[in-house]
C-alpha positions as CSV (number, residue, x, y, z in Angstrom):
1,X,206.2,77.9,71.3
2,X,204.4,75.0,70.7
3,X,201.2,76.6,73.2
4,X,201.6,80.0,71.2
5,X,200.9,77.2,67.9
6,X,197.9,75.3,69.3
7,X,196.0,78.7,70.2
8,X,196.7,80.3,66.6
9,X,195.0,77.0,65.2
10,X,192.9,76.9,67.9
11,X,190.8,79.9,68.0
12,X,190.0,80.1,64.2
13,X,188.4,76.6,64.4
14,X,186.5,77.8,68.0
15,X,185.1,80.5,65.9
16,X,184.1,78.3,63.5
17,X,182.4,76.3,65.6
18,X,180.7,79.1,67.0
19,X,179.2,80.6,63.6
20,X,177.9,76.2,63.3
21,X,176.5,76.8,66.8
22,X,174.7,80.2,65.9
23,X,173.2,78.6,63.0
24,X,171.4,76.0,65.0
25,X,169.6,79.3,66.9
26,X,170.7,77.8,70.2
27,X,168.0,80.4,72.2
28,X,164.9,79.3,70.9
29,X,166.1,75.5,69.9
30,X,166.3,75.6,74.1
31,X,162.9,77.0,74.7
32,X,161.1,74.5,72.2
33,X,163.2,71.3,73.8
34,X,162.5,72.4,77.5
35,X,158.8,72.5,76.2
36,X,159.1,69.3,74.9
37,X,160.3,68.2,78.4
38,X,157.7,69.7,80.1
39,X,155.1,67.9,77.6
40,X,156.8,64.3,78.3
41,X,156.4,64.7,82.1
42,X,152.6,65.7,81.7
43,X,152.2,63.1,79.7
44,X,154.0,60.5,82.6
45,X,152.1,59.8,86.1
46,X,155.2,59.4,87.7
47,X,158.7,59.9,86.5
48,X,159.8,60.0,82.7
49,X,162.0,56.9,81.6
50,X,165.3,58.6,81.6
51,X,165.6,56.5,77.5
52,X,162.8,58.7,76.4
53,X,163.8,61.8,78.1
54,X,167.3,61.6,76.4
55,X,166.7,60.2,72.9
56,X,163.7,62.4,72.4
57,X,165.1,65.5,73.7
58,X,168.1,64.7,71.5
59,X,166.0,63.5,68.8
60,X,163.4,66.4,68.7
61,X,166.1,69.1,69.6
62,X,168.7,67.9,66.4
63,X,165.8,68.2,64.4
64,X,164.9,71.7,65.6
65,X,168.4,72.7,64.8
66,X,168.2,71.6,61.1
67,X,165.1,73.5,60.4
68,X,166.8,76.6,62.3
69,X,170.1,75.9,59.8
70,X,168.0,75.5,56.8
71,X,166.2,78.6,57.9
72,X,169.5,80.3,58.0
73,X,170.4,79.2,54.2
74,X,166.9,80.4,52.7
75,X,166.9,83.5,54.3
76,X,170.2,84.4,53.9
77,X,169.7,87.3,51.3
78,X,166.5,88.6,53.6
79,X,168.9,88.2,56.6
80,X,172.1,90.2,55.0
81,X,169.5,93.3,54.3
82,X,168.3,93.9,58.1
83,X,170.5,94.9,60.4
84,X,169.3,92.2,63.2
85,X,170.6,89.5,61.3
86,X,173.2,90.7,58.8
87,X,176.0,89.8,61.2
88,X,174.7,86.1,60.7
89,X,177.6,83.4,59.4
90,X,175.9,83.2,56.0
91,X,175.6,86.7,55.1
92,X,179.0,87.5,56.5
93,X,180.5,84.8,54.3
94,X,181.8,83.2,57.0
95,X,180.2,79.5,56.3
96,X,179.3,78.8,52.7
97,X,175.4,77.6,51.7
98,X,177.2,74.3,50.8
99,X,177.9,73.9,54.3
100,X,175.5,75.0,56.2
101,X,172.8,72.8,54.6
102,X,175.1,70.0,54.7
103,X,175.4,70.7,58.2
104,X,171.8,71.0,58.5
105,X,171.0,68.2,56.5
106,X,173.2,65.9,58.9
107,X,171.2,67.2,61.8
108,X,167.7,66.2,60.7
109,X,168.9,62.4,59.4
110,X,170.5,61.9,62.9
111,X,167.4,63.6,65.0
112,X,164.7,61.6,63.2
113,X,166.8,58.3,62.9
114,X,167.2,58.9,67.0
115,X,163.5,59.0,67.2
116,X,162.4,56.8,64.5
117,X,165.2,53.8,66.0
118,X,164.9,54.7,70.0
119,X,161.9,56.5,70.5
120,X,158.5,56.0,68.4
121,X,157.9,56.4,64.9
122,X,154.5,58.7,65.5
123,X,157.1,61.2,67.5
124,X,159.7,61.0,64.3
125,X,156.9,61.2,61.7
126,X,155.3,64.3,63.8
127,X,158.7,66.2,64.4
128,X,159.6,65.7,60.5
129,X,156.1,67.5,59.9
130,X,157.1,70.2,62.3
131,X,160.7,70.4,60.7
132,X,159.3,70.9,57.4
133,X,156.6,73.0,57.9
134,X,159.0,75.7,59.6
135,X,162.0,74.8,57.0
136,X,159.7,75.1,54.1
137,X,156.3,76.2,53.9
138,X,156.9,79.1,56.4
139,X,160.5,79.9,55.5
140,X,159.7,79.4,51.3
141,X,156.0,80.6,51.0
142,X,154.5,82.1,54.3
143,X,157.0,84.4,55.1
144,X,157.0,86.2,52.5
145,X,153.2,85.6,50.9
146,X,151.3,87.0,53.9
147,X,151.1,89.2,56.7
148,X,149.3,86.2,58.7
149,X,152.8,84.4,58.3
150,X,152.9,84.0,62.1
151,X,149.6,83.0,62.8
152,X,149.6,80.0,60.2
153,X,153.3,79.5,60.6
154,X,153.2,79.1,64.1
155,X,151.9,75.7,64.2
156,X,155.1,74.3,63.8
157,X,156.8,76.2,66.6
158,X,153.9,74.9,68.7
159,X,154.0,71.2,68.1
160,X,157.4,70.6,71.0
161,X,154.8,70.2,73.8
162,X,152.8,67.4,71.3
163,X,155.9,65.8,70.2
164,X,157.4,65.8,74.2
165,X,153.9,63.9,74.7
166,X,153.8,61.4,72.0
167,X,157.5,60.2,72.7
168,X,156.1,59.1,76.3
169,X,152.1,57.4,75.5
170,X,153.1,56.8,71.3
171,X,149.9,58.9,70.8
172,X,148.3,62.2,70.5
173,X,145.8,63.2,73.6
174,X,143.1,66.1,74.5
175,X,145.7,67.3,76.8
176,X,148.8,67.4,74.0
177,X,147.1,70.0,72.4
178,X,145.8,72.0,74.8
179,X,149.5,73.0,74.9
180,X,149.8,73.0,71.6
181,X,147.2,75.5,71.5
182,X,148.9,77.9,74.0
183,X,151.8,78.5,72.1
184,X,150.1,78.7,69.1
185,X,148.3,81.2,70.5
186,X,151.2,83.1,72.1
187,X,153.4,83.1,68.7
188,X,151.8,85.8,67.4
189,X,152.0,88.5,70.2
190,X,155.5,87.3,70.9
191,X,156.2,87.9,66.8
192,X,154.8,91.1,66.7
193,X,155.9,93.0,69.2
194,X,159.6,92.2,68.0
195,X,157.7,93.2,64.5
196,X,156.6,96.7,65.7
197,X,160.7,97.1,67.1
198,X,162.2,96.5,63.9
199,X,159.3,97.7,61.2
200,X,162.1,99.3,59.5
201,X,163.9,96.2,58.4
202,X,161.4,94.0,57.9
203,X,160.4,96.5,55.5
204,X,163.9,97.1,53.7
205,X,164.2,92.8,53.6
206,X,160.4,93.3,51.4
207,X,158.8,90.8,54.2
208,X,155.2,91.6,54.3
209,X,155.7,91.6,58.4
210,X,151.9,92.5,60.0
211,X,153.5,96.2,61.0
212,X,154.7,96.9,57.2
213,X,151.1,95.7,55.7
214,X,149.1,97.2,58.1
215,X,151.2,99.8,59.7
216,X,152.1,100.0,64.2
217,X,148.9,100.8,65.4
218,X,147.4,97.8,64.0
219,X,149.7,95.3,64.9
220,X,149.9,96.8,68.3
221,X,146.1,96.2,68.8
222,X,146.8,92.9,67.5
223,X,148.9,92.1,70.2
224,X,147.0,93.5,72.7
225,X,143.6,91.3,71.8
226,X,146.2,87.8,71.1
227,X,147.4,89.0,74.8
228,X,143.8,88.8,76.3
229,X,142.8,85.2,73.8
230,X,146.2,83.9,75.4
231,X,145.6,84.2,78.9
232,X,141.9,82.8,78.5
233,X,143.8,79.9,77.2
234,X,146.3,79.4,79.2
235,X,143.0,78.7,81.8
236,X,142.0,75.6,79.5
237,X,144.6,73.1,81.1
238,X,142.7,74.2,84.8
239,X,138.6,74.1,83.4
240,X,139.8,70.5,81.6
241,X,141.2,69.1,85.2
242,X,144.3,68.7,84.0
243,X,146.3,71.1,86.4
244,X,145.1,72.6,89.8
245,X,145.1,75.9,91.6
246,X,148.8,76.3,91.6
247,X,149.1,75.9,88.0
248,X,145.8,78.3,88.1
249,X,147.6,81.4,90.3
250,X,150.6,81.3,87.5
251,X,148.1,81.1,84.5
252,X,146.5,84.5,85.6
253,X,149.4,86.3,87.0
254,X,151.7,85.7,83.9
255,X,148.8,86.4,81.6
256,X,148.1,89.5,83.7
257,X,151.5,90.7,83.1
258,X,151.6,89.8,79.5
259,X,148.5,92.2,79.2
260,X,150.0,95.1,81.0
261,X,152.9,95.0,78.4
262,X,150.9,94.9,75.9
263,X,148.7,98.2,77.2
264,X,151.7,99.6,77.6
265,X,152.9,98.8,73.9
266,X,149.3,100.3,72.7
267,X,148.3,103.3,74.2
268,X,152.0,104.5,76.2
269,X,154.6,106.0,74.2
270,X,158.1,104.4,75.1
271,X,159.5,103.0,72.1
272,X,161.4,100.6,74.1
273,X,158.0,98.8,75.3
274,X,158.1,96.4,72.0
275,X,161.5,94.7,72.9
276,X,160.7,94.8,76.5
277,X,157.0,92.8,75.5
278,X,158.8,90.6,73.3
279,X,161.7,89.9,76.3
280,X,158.8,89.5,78.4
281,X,156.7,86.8,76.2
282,X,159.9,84.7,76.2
283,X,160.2,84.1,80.3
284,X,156.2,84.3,80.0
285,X,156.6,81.2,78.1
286,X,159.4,79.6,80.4
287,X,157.4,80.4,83.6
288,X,154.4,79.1,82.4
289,X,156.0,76.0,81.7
290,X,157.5,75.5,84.7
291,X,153.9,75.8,86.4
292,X,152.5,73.2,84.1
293,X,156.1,70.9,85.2
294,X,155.4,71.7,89.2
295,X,152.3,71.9,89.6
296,X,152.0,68.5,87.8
297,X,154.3,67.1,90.9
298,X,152.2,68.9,93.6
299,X,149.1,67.8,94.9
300,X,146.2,69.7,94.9
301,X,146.7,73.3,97.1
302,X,143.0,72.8,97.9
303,X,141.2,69.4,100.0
304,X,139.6,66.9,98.4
């Protein structure tokens, strides 16, 4: 009787915790933290103190979870119109706007004091920039001013691999934000192609999305020449030094499969192609990642 009790009580407040979970957008607060990982072990000649590892990965992942929950609160009317996200907690009624940026609120104090008290103060002053430049200026003003949303909102999304770096040296190098600059330059083709999928909603939420404003075949072009810029990127960590050939041999043959998706997305005729170039651009990004991370622990595949 008493078992038959506990799980009655039980599951409501596992649900609950669930729709808190969902709110901190688990999924990409993961990719953004493992990048931020992979920038603090660039930035270490040998092996990351396992202090800064934790605190900063704490610190800098907290803090992306309260700009995804604040996220969550201001777009929570956009959110209930598209069918992607109208299943969310807030639209669903399931977590009041009280609570959810009480909730988020909580997160960002306790990521930034972890930094500010146990990491470095450039790292916490750097990840509140990034927090509020996602929370607010893209959320509030980008999003729904301009079409370019992506491209000038993605500086935030970029910064992990800067931040992952700073919590190791306590300052901001060449190197920092030559990843910086890949992700900024792979936000937009990884944006739009999930864009060009659902057109329809973004277009019923009023979010002047690239595909609404300027129609599919633009924003597939789009993609296709950000697909070509990113892999010529992606070859700036190699030219500069900073990784060798095996980094190299993953550069071009991830960047070579991002273009083929995106060929596909322009000029073939299988609606499924968007979601599978957005599915694509996310283990893109992973993979690419874990070059940089390996090849950073291997020497040189070619003699001195």
């Amino acid at each position: 009787m008493l078992t038959k009790e506990l799980d009655t009580i039980s599951e409501p407040m596992l649900a609950r915790w669930r729709d808190y979970y969902a709110l901190t957008k688990p999924g990409v607060v993961k990719l953004l933290v493992f990048t931020a990982i992979v920038g603090m072990f660039l930035a270490a000649p040998g092996m990351v103190p396992w202090e800064t590892l934790l605190f900063a990965s704490l610190g800098i992942g907290l803090s992306a979870a309260s700009g995804a929950a604040v996220n969550h609160v201001l777009d929570q009317r956009l959110d209930a119109k598209m069918a992607r996200t109208r299943d969310r907690p807030l639209p669903m009624g399931r977590i009041s706007e009280k609570d959810a940026l009480a909730f988020a609120i909580s997160l960002g104090v306790v990521g930034i004091a972890i930094l500010v008290l146990l990491v470095n103060l450039l790292t916490a002053a750097l990840t509140f920039m990034s927090l509020i430049g996602y929370a607010v200026v893209y959320t509030v003003y980008l999003k729904r001013a301009t079409p370019q949303n992506i491209v000038i909102g993605g500086a935030a999304g970029a910064s992990p691999p800067v931040l992952g770096w700073t919590a190791v040296t306590n300052e901001v190098s060449g190197y920092a934000l030559l990843l910086f600059l890949i992700i900024f330059t792979w936000t937009p083709p990884h944006f739009w192609a999930l864009a060009v999928a659902r057109k329809d909603d973004y277009a019923k939420a009023g979010v002047p999305m690239l595909p609404v404003t300027h129609g599919p075949e633009v924003t597939k072009s789009f993609v296709l020449y950000y697909s070509i810029l990113l892999l010529i990127v992606s070859l700036l960590p190699y030219l500069t030094g900073m990784t060798g050939v095996l980094y190299l041999f993953g550069a071009v043959l991830l960047g070579a499969g991002f273009i083929y998706y995106a060929i596909q997305l322009k000029y073939g005729h299988d609606e499924s192609v968007a979601m599978k170039a957005f599915a694509y651009s996310i283990s893109y990004l992973m993979a690419l990642f874990s070059f940089l991370l390996v090849d950073h622990y291997i020497p040189s595949l070619w003699p001195e």
